[in-house]
C-alpha positions in Angstrom: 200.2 143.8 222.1 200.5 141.3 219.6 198.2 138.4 218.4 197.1 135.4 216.2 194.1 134.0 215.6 193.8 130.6 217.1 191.7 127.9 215.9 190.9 127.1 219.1 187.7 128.5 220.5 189.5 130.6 223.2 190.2 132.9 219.9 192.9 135.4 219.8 196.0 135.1 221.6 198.2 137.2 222.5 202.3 136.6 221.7 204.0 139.5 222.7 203.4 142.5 225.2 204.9 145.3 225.1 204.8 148.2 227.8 206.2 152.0 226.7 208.4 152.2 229.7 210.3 149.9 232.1 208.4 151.5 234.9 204.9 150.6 233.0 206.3 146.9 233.2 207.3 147.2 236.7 204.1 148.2 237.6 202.2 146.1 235.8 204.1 142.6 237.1 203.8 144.2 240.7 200.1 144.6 240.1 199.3 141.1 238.6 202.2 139.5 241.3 204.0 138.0 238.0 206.8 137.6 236.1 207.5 139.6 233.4 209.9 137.1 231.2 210.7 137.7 227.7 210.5 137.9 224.6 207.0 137.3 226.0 206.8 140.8 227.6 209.4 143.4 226.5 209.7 147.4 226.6 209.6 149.3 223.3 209.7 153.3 224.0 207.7 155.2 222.1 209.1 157.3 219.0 210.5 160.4 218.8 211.2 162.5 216.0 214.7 163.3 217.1 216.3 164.4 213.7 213.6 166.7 213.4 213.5 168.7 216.6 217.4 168.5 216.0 216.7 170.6 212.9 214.4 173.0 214.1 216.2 174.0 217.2 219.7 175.5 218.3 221.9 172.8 219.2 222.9 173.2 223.2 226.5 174.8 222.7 224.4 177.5 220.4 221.2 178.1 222.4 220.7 181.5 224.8 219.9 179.5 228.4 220.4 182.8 229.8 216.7 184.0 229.2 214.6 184.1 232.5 211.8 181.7 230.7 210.6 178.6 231.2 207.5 176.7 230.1 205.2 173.6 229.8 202.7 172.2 227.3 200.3 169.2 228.2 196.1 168.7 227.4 194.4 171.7 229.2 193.1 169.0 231.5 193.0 169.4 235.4 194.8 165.8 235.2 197.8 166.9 233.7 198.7 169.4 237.0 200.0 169.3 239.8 199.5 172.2 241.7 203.2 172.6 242.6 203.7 173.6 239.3 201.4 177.2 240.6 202.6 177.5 244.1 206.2 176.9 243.2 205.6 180.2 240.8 205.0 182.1 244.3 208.3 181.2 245.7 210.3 181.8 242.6 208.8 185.5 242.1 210.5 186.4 245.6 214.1 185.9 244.3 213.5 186.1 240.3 211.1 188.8 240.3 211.0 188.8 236.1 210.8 185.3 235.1 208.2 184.8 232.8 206.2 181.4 232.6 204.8 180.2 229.3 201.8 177.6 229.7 200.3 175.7 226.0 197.3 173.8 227.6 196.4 176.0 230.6 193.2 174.9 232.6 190.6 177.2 234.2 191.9 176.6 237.6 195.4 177.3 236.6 194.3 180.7 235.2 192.3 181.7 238.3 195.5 181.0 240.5 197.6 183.5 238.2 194.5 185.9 238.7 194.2 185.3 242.4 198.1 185.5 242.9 198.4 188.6 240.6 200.8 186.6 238.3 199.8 187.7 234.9 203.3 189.8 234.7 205.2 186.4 234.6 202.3 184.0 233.2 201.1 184.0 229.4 198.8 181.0 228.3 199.5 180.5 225.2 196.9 178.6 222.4 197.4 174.9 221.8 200.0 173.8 218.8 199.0 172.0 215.4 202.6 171.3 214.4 206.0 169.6 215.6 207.6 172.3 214.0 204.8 174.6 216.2 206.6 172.6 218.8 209.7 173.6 218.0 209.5 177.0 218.0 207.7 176.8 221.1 210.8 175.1 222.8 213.4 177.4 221.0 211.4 180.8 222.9 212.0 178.5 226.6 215.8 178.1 228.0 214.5 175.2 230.2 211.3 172.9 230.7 208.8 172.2 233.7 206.9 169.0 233.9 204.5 168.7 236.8 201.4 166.8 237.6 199.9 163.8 239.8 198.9 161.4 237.2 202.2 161.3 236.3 203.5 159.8 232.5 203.1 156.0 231.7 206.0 157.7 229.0 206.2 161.0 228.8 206.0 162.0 224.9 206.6 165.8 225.9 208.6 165.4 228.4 211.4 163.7 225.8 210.1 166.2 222.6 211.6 168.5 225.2 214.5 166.8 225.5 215.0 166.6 222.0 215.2 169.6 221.6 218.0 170.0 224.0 216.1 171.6 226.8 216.3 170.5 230.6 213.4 169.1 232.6 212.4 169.7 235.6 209.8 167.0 237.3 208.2 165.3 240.2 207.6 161.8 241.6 204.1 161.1 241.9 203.6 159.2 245.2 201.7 156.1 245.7 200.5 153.6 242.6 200.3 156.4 240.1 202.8 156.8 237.0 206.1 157.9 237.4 208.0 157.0 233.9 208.8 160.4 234.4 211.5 159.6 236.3 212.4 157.2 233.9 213.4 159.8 231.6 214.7 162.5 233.8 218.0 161.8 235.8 218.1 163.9 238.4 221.1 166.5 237.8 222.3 164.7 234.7 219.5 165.4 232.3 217.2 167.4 234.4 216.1 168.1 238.4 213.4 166.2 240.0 212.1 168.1 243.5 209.5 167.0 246.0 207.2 169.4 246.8 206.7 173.0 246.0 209.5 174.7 247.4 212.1 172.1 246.0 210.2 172.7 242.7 211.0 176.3 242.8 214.5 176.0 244.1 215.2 173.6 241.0 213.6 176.6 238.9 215.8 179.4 240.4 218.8 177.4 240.3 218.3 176.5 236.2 217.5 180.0 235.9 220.9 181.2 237.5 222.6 178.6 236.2 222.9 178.5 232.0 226.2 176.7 231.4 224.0 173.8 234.0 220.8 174.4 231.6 223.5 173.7 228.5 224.7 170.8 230.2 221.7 169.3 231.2 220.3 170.0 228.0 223.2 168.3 226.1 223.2 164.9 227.9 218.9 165.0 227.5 219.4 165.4 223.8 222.0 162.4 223.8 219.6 160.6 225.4 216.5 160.9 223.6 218.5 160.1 220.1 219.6 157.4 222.3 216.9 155.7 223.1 213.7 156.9 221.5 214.8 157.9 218.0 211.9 157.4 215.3 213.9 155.0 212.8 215.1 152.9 215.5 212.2 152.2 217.6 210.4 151.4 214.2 213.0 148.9 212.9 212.7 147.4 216.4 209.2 147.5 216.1 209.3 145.7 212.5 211.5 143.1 214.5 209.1 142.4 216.8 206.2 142.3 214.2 208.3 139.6 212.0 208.9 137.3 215.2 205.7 137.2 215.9 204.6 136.2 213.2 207.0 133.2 213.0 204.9 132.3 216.2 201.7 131.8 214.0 
């Protein structure tokens, strides 16, 4: 948001709004019953550091999709699960016996399921990362990505580093008010899957891992996309666009 100072005794106002996703500024006019008209209220993504993850990982026609791993990274926060992303592990053990599962930000409860399910052959929680080139290296050991909780993404900065790096997604909608930009960034079977539920969150895992030339496809189009959208220099010189408008408005 965006401001001057007003001599008026009301103080600040505020000139411009932006939201980091359309769904954000869907929600928010469906909330508040109004009308979201520009340049008043606009959508500005938030930045990704495409060149760099370009760098750091294979391009799509050169990466192994072939591997039977997969991962995720979020906060280890009870917030940022679902628990489909654990009982869909159940389903996928019965057909891909060897897939292996790598978790950055595992919770407590997440590690007692792989205890109580006897999953620690195919689950390794791994520490946290202190680098986008940690990132990287992270995403270059995965030949697709799983997204899954019920708070949902307001944006979903992982979900597109993932992207960027040429990786599929795999998601869920979130049902009810909750945030689903998530679905913003994934198409379903163009960049990524999105399944409902457990079982159709496995059968989107088995089907990426049996399918690499789909993983290389998917992954190609999600990389376009990202540098599309949400590349660093272009949401900042949009940014600086926005900044110098509003300050004509003063």
């Amino acid at each position: 948001m965006f401001g001057r100072r007003d001599a008026s005794p009301a103080g600040r106002l505020i000139d411009v709004t932006l939201f980091v996703s359309h769904f954000c500024a869907e929600r928010f006019a469906a909330v508040e019953k109004m009308e979201l008209v520009p340049p008043r209220y606009r959508v500005l993504y938030n930045p990704v550091d495409t060149d760099l993850f370009g760098t750091l990982t294979p391009k799509p026609e050169e990466r192994d999709y072939g591997r039977p791993v997969f991962g995720r990274v979020s906060r280890a926060d009870p917030g940022k699960w679902s628990v489909i992303a654990l009982e869909s592990l159940l389903y996928v053990r019965e057909v891909v016996p060897n897939f292996v599962f790598l978790v950055i930000g595992g919770t407590d409860e997440a590690r007692d399921f792989v205890a109580r399910h006897d999953l620690g052959r195919n689950v390794r929680f791994l520490p946290p990362v202190a680098s986008d080139a940690d990132l990287a290296a992270f995403f270059n050991s995965l030949s697709f990505s799983t997204h899954a909780n019920d708070t949902g993404e307001s944006f979903g900065l992982v979900i597109a580093e993932a992207m960027a790096a040429g990786l599929p997604v795999i998601t869920h909608p979130c049902p009810g008010l909750k945030d689903n930009a998530q679905l913003e960034l994934v198409r379903d079977a163009e960049t990524g899957l999105i399944a409902e539920g457990a079982e159709a969150y496995a059968r989107a895992i088995v089907r990426l891992l049996r399918e690499p030339e789909l993983c290389r496809s998917l992954g190609a189009a999600g990389q376009e996309r990202v540098r599309k959208l949400f590349r660093v220099q272009d949401i900042v010189r949009r940014l600086e666009s926005v900044y110098e408008e509003a300050l004509g408005m003063a």
